[in-house]
N, C-alpha and C positions, 0 to 999 in steps of 0.2 A: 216549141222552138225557143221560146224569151228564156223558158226553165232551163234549156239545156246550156245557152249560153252564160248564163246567169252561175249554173254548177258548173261549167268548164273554168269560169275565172273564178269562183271559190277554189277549184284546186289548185289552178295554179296560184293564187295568191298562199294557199296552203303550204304547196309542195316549195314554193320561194323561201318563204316565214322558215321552212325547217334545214334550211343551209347548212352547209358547213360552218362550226368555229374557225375563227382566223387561226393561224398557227402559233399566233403570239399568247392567244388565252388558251389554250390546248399546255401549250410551256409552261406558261406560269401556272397553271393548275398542276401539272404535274410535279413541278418545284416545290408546291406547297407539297403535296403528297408527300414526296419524298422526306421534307422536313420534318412530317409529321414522323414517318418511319424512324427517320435518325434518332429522334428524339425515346419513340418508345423501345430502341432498342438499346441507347444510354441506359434508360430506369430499368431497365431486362438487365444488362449486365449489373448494372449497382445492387438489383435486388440478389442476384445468383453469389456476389462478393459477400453480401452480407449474412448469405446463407452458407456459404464455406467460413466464415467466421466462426457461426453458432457451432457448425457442425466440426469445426476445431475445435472449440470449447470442449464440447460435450464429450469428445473422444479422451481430451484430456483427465477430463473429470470422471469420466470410465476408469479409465485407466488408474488415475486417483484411489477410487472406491474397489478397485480390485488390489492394489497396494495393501491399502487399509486391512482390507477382509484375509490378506496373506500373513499379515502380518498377526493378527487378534486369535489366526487357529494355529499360527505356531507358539503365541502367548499360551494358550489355552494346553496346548499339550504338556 
């Protein structure tokens, strides 16, 4: 009988202890989350600019070295 009493109010002191968050820490957690998202989706686009960069370059310079090579086999004829 003392045991069952005894483990009735360990649940509920358990089942109390595991509540709900208020709705205010529920928000402000979410707010951080979201910041964190804004954030890594800034450095996503900065990183994706800087790779349409490179990749302008490179076409350039493609293009560059096929000039070059049109020009050296009509030299050559």
């Amino acid at each position: 009988m003392t045991r069952s009493i005894l483990l009735a109010a360990l649940l509920a002191l358990a089942v109390t202890a595991c509540g709900e968050k208020p709705a205010e820490e529920v928000a402000a957690t979410a707010t951080d989350a979201a910041a964190v998202a804004t954030d890594a989706a800034a450095a996503a686009t900065e990183a994706a600019d800087a790779v349409a960069t490179d990749a302008a370059a490179a076409t350039e310079a493609a293009a560059a070295a096929t000039d070059s090579a049109a020009a050296a086999t009509e030299a050559a004829k």
